[in-house]
C-alpha positions as CSV (number, residue, x, y, z in Angstrom):
1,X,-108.2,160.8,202.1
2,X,-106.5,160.3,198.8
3,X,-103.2,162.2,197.8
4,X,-105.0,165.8,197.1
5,X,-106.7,165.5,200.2
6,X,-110.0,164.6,199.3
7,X,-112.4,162.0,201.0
8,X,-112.7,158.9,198.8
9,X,-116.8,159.0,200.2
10,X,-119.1,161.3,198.5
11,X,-119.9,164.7,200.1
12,X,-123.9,165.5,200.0
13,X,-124.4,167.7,197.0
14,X,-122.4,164.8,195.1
15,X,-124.7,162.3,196.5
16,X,-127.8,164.7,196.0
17,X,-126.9,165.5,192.5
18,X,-126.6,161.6,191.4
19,X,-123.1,161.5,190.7
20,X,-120.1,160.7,192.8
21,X,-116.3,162.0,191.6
22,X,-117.4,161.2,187.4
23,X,-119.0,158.1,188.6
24,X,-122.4,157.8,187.7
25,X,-125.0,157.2,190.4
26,X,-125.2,153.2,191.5
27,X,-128.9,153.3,190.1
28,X,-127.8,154.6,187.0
29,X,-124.6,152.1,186.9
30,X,-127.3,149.1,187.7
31,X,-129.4,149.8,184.9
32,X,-126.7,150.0,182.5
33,X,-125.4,146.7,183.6
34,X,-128.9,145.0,182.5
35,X,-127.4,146.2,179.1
36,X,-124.2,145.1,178.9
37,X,-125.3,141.9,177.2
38,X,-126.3,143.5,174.4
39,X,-124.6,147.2,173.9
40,X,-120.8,145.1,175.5
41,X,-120.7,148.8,177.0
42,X,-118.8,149.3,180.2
43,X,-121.3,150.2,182.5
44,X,-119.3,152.8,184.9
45,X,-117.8,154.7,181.7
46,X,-119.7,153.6,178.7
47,X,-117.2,152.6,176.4
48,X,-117.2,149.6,174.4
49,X,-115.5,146.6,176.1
50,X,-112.8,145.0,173.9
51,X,-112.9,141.5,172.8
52,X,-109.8,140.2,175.1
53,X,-108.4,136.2,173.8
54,X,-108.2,135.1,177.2
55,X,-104.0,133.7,177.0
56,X,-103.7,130.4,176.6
57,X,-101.0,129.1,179.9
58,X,-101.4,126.3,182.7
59,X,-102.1,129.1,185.3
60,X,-105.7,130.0,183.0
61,X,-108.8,129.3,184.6
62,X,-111.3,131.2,182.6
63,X,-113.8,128.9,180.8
64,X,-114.6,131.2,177.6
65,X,-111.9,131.9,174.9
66,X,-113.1,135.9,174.6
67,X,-113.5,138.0,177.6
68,X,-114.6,141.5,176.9
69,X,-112.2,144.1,179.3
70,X,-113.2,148.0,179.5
71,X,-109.7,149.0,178.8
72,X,-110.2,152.9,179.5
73,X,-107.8,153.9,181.7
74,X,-109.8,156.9,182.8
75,X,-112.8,154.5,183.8
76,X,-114.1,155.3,187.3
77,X,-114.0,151.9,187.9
78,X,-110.8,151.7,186.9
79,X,-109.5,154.7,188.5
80,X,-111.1,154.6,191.6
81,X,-109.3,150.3,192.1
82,X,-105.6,152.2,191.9
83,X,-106.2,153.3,195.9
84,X,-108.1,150.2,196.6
85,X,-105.4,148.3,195.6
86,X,-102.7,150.5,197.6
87,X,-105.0,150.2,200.5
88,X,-104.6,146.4,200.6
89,X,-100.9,146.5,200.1
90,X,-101.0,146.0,196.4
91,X,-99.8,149.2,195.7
92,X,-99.0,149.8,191.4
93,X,-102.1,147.5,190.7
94,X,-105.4,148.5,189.8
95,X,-108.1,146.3,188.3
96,X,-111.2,147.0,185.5
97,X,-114.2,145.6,185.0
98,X,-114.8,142.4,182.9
99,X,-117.8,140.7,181.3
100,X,-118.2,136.8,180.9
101,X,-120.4,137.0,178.3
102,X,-121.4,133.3,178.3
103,X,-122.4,133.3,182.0
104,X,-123.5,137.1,181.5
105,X,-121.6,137.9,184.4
106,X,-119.2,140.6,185.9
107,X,-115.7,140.3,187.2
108,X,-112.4,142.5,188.4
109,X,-109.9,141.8,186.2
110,X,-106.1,142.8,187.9
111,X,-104.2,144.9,185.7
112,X,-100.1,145.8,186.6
113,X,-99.5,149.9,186.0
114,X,-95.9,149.6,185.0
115,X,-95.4,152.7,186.9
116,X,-98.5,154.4,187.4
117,X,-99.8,154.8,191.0
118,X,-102.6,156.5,190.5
């Protein structure tokens, strides 16, 4: 149950209808993902990913010099990380999604709230 009381699992008619809390339905998100490659669309919110410079420190790992980061904050991906996060003690963290576009591959990227829970 999340703060207003509501089951973070779909109820039936959310389930039946195709859509889950302004998520779209996993079919619909897996078809969209085929895409990113070429539309560099989040595929849980369809905005347009931003070109991120990945930072240049000792602690970088990241191959590519560009990721591309859905930075919408009201991204169900986004959003729905915040209680993930809390759940696993990480509580003020949330994470979005990220494409390698070199490897054409998806990632979490953690992201610090500076004060938003949630």
């Amino acid at each position: 149950m999340d703060e207003h009381g509501k089951s973070a699992e779909p109820d039936a008619s959310e389930v039946t209808s195709g859509r889950t809390a302004g998520k779209p339905a996993p079919d619909r998100i897996e078809e969209r993902k085929k895409q990113v490659r070429h539309t560099l669309r989040c595929p849980y919110c369809e905005e347009p990913l931003t070109r991120w410079k990945v930072p240049d420190t000792p602690f970088n790992e990241w191959d590519a010099e560009y990721l591309y980061v859905c930075f919408n904050s009201r991204c169900p991906y986004t959003t729905r990380s915040w209680d993930v996060m809390r759940r696993q003690g990480n509580a003020g963290f949330c994470y979005r999604f990220m494409y390698h576009r070199e490897r054409d591959r998806f990632y979490c990227v953690p992201d610090v709230g500076f004060g938003n829970v949630g």
